[in-house]
C-alpha positions as CSV (number, residue, x, y, z in Angstrom):
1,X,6.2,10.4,-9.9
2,X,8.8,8.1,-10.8
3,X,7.9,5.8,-14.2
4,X,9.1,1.9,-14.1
5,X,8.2,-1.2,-16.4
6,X,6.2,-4.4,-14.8
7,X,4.9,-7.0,-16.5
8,X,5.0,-5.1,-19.6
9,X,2.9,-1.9,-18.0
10,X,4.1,1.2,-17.5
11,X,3.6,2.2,-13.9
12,X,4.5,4.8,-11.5
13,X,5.2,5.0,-7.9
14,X,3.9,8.3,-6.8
15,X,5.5,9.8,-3.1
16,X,7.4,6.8,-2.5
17,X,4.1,5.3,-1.5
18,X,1.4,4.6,-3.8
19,X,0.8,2.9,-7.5
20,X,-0.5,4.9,-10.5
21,X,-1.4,2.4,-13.2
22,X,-2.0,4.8,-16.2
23,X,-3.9,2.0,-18.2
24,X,-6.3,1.6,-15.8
25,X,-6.2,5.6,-14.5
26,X,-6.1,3.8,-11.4
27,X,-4.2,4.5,-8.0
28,X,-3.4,1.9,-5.6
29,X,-2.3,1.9,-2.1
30,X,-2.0,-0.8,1.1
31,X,-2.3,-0.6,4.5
32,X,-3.4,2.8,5.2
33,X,-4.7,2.0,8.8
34,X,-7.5,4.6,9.2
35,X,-8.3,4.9,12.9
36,X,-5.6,3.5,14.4
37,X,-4.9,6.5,17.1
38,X,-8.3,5.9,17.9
39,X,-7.9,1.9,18.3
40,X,-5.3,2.6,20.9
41,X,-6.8,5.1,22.6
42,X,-9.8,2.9,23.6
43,X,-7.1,0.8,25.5
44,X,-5.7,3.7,27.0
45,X,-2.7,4.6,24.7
46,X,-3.3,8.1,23.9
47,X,-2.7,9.1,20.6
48,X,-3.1,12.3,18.3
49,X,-6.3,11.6,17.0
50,X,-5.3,12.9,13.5
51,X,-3.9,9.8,12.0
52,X,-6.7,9.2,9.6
53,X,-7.2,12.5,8.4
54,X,-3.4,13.0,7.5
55,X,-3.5,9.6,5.9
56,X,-7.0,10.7,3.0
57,X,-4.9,14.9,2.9
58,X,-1.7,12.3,1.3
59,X,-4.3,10.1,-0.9
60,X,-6.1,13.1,-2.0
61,X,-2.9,14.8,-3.2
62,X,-2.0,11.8,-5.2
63,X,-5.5,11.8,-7.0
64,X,-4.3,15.3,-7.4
65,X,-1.2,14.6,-8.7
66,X,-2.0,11.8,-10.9
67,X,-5.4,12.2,-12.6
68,X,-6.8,9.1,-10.8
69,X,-9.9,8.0,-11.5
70,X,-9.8,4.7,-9.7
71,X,-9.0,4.0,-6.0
72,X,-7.9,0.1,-5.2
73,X,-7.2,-0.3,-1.6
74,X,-5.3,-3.1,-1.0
75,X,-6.1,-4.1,2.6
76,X,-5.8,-3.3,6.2
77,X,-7.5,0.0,5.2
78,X,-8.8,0.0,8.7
79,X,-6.7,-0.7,11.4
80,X,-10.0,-2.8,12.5
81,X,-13.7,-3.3,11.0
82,X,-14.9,-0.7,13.3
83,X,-13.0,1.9,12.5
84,X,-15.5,3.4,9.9
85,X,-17.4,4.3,13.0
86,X,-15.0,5.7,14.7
87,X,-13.8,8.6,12.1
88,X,-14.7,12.4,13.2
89,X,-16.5,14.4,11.2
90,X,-14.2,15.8,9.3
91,X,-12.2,13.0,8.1
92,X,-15.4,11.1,7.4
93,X,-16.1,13.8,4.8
94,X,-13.1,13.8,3.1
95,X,-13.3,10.2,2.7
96,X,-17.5,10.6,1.4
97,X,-16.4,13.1,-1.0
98,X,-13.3,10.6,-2.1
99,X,-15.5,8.0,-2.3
100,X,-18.4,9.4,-4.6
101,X,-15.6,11.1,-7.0
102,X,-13.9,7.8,-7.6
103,X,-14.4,4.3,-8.6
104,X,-13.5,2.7,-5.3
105,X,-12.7,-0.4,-4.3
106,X,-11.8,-1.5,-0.4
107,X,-9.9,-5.0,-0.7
108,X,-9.9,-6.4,3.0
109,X,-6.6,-7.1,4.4
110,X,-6.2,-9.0,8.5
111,X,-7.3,-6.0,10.3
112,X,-10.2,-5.3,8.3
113,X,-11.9,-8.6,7.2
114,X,-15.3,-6.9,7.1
115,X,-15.8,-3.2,6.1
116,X,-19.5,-1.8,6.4
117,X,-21.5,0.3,3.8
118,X,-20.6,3.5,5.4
119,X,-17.1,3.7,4.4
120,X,-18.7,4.2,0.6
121,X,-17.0,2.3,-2.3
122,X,-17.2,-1.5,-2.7
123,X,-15.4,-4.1,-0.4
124,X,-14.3,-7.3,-1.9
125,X,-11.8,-10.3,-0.5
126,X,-9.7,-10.1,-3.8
127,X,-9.8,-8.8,-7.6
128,X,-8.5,-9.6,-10.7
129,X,-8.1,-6.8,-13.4
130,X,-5.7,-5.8,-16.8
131,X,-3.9,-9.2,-15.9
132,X,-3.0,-8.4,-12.4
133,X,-4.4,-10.3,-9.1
134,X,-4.9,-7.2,-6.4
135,X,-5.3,-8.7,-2.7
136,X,-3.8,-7.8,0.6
137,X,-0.9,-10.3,1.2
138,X,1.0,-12.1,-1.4
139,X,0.6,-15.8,-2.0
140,X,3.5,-17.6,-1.8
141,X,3.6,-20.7,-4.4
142,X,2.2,-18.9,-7.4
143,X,3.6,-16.9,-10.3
144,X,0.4,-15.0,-11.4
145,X,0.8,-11.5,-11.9
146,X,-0.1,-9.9,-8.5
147,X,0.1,-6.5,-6.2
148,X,-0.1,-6.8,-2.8
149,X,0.5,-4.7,0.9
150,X,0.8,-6.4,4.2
151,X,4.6,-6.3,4.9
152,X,5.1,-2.5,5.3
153,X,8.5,-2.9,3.3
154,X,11.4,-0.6,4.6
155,X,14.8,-0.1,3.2
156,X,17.0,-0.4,5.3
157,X,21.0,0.9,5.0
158,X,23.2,1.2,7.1
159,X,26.2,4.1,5.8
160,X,28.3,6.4,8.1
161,X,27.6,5.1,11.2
162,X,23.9,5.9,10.4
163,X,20.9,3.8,10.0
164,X,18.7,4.8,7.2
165,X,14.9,3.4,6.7
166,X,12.8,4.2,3.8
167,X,9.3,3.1,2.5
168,X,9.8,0.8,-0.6
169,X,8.2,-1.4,-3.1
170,X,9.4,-5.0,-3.2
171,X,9.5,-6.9,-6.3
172,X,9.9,-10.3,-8.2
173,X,9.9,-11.4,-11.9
174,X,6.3,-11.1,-11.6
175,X,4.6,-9.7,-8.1
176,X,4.9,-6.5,-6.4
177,X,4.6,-5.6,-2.6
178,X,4.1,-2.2,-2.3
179,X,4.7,0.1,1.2
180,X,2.3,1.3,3.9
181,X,0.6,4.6,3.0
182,X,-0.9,5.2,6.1
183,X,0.8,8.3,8.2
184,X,0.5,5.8,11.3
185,X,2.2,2.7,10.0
186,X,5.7,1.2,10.9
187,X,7.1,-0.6,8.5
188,X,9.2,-4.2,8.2
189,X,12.8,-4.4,7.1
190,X,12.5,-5.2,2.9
191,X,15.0,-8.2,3.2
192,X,13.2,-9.7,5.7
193,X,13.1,-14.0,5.2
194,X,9.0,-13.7,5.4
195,X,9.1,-10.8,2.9
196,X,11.3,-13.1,0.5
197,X,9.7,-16.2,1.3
198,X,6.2,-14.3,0.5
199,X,7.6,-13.7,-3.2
200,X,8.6,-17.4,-4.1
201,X,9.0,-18.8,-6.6
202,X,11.4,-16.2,-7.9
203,X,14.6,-15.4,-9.5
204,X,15.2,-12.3,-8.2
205,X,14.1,-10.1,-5.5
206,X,14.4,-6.1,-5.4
207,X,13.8,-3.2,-3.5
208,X,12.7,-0.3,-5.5
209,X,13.0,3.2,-4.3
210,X,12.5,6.3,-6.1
211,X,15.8,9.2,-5.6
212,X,15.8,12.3,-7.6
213,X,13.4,11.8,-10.5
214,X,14.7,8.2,-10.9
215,X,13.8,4.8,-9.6
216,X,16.5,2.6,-7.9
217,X,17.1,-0.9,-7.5
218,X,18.6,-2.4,-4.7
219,X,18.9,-6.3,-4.9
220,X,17.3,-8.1,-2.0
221,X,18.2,-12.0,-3.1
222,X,19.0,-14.0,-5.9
223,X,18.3,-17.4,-6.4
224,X,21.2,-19.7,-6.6
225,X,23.0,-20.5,-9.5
């Protein structure tokens, strides 16, 4: 886990993926597109079918690692409202037993506008809570204090003749995009113009990565002087 300052709150990204917000014990994570194999394999794209359970194995170890006692889902938690349905057994139980140990709370993203009682937990369009606005894609035109998912933010360098792509949080003065923690998600380049122009108004724009114990910032854009 690698500690940062937002807002005035101490936070942590844990695995390069996830939130821990130690005021609120709570973890949060975006776009883990449960089911998605199984989407494309009812069009006839055959996937391992073991997208979804990989995907709760990575948020239980979080809980693990961080104490969580809170669970906000930031949307597109199902790659589409039916997914719930669709789980096999076993990965239906691991998410039952996540779902009755934790406070959870299913925020519904594009792919999942509508999320049915058996998924457990509480499904909402948008919350506020401790001063921040959780919902599933940022908003551009407003400064409130707000985490988000949607973009799937990637770093991406280029050094050595070598392209190099890594999960990463995005961040303004005053909202934070965090990366896909789904095991079956792609992800969108972090200095993309729709990224950017998700997070205005703004002064600056970074890319935050964590690298041996320490959390780096890689500038994105500045505004004009």
């Amino acid at each position: 886990m690698v500690p940062f300052s937002f807002r005035h709150e101490e936070m942590l990204l844990v695995g390069g993926r996830a939130l821990y917000w130690p005021r609120e014990q709570a973890l949060l994570v975006a776009d883990l597109h449960l089911e998605k194999a199984s989407f494309f394999a009812r069009g006839g794209q055959m996937l391992p079918p073991y997208d979804s359970r990989e995907t709760l194995e990575r948020l239980a170890a979080a809980v693990r690692e961080t104490g969580a006692r809170r669970i906000f889902a930031l949307g597109d938690n199902f790659h589409d409202s039916a997914g719930p349905a669709r789980l096999e057994p076993h990965a239906a139980g691991m998410l039952a037993a996540l779902t009755r140990a934790l406070d959870w709370v299913w925020i519904t993203g594009n792919h999942d506008p509508h999320i049915g009682a058996e998924a457990g937990g509480i499904c909402v369009a948008e919350l506020e809570t401790g001063g921040f606005v959780l919902r599933h894609m940022a908003r551009p035109g407003t400064t409130q204090p707000e985490i988000s998912g949607h973009f799937h933010p990637r770093l991406v360098i280029h050094a050595r003749e070598r392209r190099i792509a890594r999960p990463c949080a995005v961040r303004s003065e005053s909202r934070l995009i965090l990366p896909a923690f789904g095991a079956l998600t792609g992800g969108m380049n972090a200095a993309d113009p729709e990224i950017l122009s998700a997070l205005q108004p703004a002064d600056a724009v970074d890319a935050l990565v964590p690298a041996r114990q320490r959390l780096v910032r890689y500038p994105l854009w500045r505004k004009a002087a």
